[in-house]
N, C-alpha and C positions, 0 to 999 in steps of 0.2 A: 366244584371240580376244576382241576389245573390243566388243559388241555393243552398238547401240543400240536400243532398244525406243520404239517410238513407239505409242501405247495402252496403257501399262503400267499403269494403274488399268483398265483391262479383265477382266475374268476368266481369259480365256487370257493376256494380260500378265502376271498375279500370278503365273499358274501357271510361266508360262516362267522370269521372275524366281528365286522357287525354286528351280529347277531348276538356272539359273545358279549360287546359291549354296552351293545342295548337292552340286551338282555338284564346285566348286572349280579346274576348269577352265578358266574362260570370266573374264571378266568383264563388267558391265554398266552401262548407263548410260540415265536414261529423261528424254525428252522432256515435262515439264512445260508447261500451260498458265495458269497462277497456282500464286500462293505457298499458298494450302490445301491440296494436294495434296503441300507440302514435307513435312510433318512425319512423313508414313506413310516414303516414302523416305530421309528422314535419318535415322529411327529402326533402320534398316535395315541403314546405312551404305552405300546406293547411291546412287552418284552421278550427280546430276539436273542440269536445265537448263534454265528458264524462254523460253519462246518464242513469242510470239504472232504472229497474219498480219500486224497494222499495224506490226511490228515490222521490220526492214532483214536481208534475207537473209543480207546480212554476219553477223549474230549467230551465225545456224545453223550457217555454213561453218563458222568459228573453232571452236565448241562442238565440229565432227565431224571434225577435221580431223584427229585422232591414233585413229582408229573404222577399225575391220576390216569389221562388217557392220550392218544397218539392218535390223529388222522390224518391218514394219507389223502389227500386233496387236490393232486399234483395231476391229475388226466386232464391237459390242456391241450389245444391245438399247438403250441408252443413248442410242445413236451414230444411231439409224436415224430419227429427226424434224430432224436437222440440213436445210439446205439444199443437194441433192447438189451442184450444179452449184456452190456455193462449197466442198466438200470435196476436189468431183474439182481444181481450182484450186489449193487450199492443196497436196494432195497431190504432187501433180504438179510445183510448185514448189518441194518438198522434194527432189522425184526429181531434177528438172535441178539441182539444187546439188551435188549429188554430182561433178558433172564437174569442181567445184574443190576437189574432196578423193581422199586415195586410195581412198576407199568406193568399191568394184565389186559387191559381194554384196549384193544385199536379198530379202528372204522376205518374199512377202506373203501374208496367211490375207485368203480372197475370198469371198464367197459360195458357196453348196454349187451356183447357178447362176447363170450370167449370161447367157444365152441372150435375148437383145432377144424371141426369139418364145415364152419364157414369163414374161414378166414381167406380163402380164394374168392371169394365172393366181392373182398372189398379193396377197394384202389390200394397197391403200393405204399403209398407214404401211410398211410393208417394200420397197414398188419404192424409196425414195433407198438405199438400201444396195445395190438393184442395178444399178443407174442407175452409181453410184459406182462402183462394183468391175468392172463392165465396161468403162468405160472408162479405169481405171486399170491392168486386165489387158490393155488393149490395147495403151497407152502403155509396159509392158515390154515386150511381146513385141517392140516396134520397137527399140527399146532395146539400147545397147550394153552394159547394165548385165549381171554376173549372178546374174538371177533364178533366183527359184524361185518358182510362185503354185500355194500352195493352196487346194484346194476341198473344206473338210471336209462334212459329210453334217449332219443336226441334230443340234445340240451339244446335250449333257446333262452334269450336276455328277455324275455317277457318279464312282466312283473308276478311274484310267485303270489298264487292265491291260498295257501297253507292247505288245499285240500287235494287228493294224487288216489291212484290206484294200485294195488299191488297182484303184480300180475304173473301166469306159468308161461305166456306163449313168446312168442319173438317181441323184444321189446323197441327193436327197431321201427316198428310200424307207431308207435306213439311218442310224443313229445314230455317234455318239463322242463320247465324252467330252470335254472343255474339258483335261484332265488330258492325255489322249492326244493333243490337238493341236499341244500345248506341245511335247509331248515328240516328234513329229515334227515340227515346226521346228528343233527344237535337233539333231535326227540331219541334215535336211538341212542346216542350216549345217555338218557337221562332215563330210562328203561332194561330194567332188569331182562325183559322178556325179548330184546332183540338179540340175547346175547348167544355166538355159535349158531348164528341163524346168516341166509343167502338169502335175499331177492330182487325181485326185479319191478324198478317203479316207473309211472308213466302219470300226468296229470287226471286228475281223476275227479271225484265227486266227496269221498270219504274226507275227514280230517286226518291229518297228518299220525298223530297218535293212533285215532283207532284203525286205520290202515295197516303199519307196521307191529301194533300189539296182537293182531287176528291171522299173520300171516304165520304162514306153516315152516 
């Protein structure tokens, strides 16, 4: 599978990345926004692609137009002072270009919630992340695409132990790893049965696989 990672200078980007190449399986390709960010990915030998919004959509299609799957991977701390309502925008116009390529699979990694009735709940600088990610989890679920959206729990740089839970309640109350996140994107790309399915994971006891192939 050709995957394209879009947030791949993210944390969980890097980690997915890896996994791509450790894997040997897969291969990959990341959505660059300037040329600084080349030298980490060539050094690499992953192959990138320069794309900015005042740039012609035409660039993007062409760039994805030989791609299996697309993951948005981009929920960083980094990412969360952006301007939502231009992210949700960009994003979204990433999404509808797909309809002129054979990309049908994307994974998005979402918030651990996007509940509009808890979003007072949480500090300022953190509502455009969910501002964003709900309305971008909304625009797949209409969507003829197939998705997968996850909603990991609070992410920690622990080392991932490939086994997590998959849970209905608030996923704010348990943790996972950036490591373990990675590495349930890359099991739901590689599973039929995640596909057009929503949930919510948290470290857990199950392996990876049979966690996400049992959830509803």
């Amino acid at each position: 599978m050709y995957i394209l990672v879009i947030g791949a200078s993210s944390q969980i980007g890097r980690c997915l990345l890896n996994l791509i190449i450790e894997g040997g399986n897969h291969r990959a390709k990341v959505l660059l926004q300037n040329k600084a960010q080349e030298a980490f990915f060539n050094e690499k030998g992953i192959n990138n692609f320069i794309y900015r919004k005042e740039e012609p959509i035409g660039k993007f299609i062409k760039a994805v137009h030989n791609l299996d799957a697309v993951v948005f991977a981009d929920y960083s701390i980094e990412d969360l002072q952006t301007d939502a309502l231009d992210e949700i925008d960009e994003t979204i116009k990433l999404l509808e270009a797909l309809k002129y390529t054979k990309v049908k699979r994307v994974v998005h990694i979402s918030t651990f919630e996007t509940s509009k009735e808890d979003w007072h709940h949480f500090p300022e600088y953190f509502r455009p992340a969910m501002i964003k990610n709900y309305y971008i989890d909304q625009w797949l679920r209409l969507s003829s695409l197939e998705y997968t959206i996850i909603h990991p729990g609070e992410l920690n740089d622990k080392k991932g132990t490939g086994s997590v839970k998959v849970v209905d309640n608030d996923v704010k109350r348990g943790e996972i790893s950036r490591e373990d996140v990675a590495n349930v994107v890359l099991a739901c790309l590689e599973s039929q049965s995640t596909i057009k399915k929503e949930f919510k994971v948290i470290s857990g006891k199950l392996s990876i696989t049979e966690a996400i192939n049992t959830a509803n």
